[in-house]
KETOR-466531 format. One record per residue (C-alpha): x, y, z; residue number from 1. Coordinates in steps of 0.1 Angstrom, whole numbers, plus 5000, padded with zeros to 4 digits. Each point is the difference from the previous one (the first is absolute). Layout:
     c1     c2     c3   seq
      X      Y      Z   NUM
...
This chain:
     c1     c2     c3   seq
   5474   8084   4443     1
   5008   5020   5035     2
   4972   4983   5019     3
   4981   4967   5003     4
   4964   5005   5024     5
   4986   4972   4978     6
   5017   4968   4997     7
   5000   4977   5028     8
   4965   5004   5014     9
   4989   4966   5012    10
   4968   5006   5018    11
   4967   5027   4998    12
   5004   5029   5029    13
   4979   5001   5029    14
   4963   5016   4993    15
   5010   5036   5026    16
   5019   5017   4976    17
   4992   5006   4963    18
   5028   4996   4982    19
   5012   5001   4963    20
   5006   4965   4984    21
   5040   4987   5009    22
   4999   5012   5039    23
   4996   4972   5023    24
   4990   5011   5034    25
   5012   4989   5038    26
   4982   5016   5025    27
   5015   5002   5035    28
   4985   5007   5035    29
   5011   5034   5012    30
   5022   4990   5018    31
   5020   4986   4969    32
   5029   5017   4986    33
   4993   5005   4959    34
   5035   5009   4990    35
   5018   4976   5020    36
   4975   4968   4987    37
   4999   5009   4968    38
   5041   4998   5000    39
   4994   4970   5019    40
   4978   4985   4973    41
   5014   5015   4969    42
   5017   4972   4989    43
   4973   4975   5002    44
   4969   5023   4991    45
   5018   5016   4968    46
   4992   5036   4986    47
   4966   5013   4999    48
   4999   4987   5042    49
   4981   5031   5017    50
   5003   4997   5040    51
   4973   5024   5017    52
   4996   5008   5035    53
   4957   5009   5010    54
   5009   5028   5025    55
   4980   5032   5002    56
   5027   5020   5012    57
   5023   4992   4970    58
   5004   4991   4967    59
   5025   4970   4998    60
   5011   4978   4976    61
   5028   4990   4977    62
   5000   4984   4965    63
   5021   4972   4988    64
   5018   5011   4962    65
   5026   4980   4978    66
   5022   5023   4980    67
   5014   4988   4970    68
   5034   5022   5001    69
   5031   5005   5022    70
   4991   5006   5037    71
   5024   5038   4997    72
   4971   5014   4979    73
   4970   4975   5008    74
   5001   5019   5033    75
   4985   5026   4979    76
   4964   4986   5006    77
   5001   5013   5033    78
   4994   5033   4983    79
   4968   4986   4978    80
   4984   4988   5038    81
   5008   5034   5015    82
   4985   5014   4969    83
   4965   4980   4995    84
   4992   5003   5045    85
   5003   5037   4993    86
   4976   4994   4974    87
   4979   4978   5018    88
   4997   5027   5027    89
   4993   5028   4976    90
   4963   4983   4991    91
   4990   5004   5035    92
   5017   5036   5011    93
   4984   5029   4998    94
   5005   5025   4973    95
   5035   5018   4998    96
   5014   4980   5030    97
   5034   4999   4995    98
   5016   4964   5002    99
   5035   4997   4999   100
   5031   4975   5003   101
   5028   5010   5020   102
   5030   4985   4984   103
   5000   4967   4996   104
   4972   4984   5022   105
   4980   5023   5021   106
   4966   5015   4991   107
   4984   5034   5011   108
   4970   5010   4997   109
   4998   5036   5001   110
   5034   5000   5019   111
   4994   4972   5027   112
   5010   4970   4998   113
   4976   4969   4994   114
   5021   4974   4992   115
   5022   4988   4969   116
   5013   4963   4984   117
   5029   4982   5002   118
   5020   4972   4976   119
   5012   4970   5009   120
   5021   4974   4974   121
   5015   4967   5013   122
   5035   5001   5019   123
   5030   4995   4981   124
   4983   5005   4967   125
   5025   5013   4978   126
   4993   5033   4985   127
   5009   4985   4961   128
   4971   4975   5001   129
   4963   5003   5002   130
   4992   4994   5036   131
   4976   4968   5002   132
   4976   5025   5018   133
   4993   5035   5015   134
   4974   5015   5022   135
   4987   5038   5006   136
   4981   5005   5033   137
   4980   5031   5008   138
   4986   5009   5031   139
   4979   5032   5005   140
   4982   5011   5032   141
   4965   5008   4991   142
   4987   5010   5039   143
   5020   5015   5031   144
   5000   4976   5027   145
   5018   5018   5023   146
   4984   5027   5026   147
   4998   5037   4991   148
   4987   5022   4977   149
   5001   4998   4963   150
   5031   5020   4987   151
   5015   5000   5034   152
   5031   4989   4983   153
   5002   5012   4965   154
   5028   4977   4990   155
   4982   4973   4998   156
   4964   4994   4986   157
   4970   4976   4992   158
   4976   4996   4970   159
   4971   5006   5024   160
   5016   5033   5009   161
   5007   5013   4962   162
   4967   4994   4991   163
   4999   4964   4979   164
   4971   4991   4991   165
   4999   4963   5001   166
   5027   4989   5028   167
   4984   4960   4997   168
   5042   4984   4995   169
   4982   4978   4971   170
   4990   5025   4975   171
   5036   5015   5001   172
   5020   4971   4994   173
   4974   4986   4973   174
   5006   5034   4984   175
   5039   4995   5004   176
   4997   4967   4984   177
   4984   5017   4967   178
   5024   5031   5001   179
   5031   4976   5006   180
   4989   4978   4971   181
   4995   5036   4977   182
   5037   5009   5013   183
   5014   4968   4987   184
   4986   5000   4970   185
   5016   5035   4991   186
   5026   4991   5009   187
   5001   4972   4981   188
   4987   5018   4968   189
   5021   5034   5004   190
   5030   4994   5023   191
   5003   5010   5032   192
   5000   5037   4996   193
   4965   4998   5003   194
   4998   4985   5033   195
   5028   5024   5009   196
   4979   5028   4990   197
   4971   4989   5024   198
   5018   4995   5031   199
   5025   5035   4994   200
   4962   5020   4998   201
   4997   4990   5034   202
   5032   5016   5015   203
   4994   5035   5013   204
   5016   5024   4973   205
   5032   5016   5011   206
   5005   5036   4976   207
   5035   4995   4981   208
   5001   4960   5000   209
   4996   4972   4982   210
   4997   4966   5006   211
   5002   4966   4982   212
   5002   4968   5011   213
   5024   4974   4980   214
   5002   4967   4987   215
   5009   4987   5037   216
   4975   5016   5013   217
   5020   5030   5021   218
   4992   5035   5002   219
   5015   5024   4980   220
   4997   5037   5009   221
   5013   5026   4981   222
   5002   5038   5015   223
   5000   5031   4973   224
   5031   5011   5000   225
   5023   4974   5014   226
   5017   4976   4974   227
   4998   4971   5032   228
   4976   4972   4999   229
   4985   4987   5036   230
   4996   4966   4996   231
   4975   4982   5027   232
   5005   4963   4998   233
   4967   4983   5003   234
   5014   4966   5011   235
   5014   5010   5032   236
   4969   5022   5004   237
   4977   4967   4998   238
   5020   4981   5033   239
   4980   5019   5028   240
   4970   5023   4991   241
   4999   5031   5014   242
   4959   5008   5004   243
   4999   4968   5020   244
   5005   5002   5038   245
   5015   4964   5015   246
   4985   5002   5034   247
   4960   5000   4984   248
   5007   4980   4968   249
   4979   5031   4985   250
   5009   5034   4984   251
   5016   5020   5019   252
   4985   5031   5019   253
C-alpha cells in the first residue's frame, strides 16, 4: 500500500466542508498558515488530517498522509496532490482552458500562474524508512487583490480572471479530497504509472521529448536524438517552491 488517508481518524470533521469519509478537518482563521499547522500537527492528528484556510482570495489547505514505503519514493505522493488540485480545478474551469504544472510545483492556468503545492516530511527522516508522516499544501489565488487591470501582468493569474466558475475555496478542496482519494487508489490498484500518467498530461508538450518520472520521483527527459538522459531531482526541488513569493506568503506575481 503507497498511501494511508484512512487509518487514524479519531474524530468527525467540522460541518463547512463536505468531505469523503477518513478526512478529518481543522479549520483555521485566515490568518492561519495551513501547510505549516498541519506539519505542526501531523504527528498527533495522523493521516486523513485536512487543515483549510476560509479565505476568498485563496484556496489553502494541506492534508495530512502516512506512506507505508521508504521516504526516497514516498515523496512520490507529491505528484498524486499536484495531480487531483488540477483535477479539482478542471470541474469549475471553463471549457478548453488550459491548466498546466510547471515542473514540479507551479500551476498555470492558461499560462499564468495561480499557485501550486508543496511537500513537507519530518527532518532527519531517513530516506530507507517510511516517514512517520508527510503533508502536501496547495495554495491557489482565486481573485487579484492588487490594483490594476486584469491581465496587466500576464505572468501571473487568478481563477476569477480565467473564467472559473465556482471560485467559493470550499468546493475546490472538497473536490481535491475526492480526486486525491481516486489518485490513491490507482495507484494502489495499478502502480504508479498511472498517477504518473495524470500529472505528465499536464506539462506543456515539448515536440521531440519525452518525459517519465522514476521510482524516486525525479524527472526524466529524454530529447530525440540525443542518447543523454536529463535527470531533475525532485527532492531538492521540494526545499523552496518556486510559485511562492516569501515576502506575501502567497503565489507569486
Amino acid at each position: 500500500m503507497a498511501l494511508d488517508t484512512r487509518s487514524r481518524v479519531r474524530a468527525p470533521f467540522a460541518p463547512e466542508l463536505d468531505l469523503p469519509p477518513g478526512y478529518r478537518l481543522l479549520s483555521l482563521r485566515e490568518v492561519g498558515d495551513a501547510f505549516v499547522h498541519a506539519k505542526a500537527v501531523a504527528a498527533q492528528e495522523g493521516a486523513g488530517t485536512l487543515v483549510w484556510v476560509g479565505r476568498f482570495d485563496l484556496v489553502e489547505f494541506a492534508v495530512v498522509l502516512e506512506p507505508a514505503e521508504p521516504l526516497r519514493t514516498a515523496r512520490r505522493a507529491f505528484y498524486a496532490g499536484m495531480a487531483a488540485l488540477a483535477d479539482a480545478m478542471a470541474v469549475h474551469a471553463p471549457p478548453e482552458k488550459p491548466i498546466h504544472f510547471e515542473w514540479p510545483d507551479a500551476i498555470r492556468v492558461d499560462g499564468g500562474l495561480v499557485g501550486g503545492g508543496r511537500l513537507a516530511w519530518p527532518e532527519g527522516a531517513s530516506e530507507d524508512e517510511a516517514p512517520d508522516w508527510i503533508v502536501f499544501g496547495a495554495m491557489i489565488r482565486t481573485v487579484a487583490m492588487d490594483e490594476g487591470e486584469p491581465g496587466l501582468n500576464p505572468l501571473s493569474s487568478a481563477l476569477e480572471e480565467e473564467g472559473f466558475s465556482d471560485l467559493e475555496s470550499a468546493r475546490i478542496v472538497e473536490s481535491f479530497s475526492r480526486h486525491l482519494m481516486t489518485a490513491v487508489d490507482a495507484w494502489q490498484a495499478d502502480g504508479f504509472g498511472a498517477v504518473a500518467r495524470d500529472y505528465l498530461s499536464r506539462m506543456p508538450p515539448e515536440k521531440g521529448v519525452r518525459r517519465d518520472i522514476d521510482a524516486s520521483g525525479d524527472l526524466l527527459v529524454r530529447r530525440m536524438g540525443k542518447a543523454d538522459v536529463e535527470r531533475r531531482a525532485l527532492a531538492p526541488a521540494l526545499t523552496a517552491p518556486s510559485w511562492l513569493d516569501p515576502r506575501t506568503g502567497g503565489p507569486g506575481r
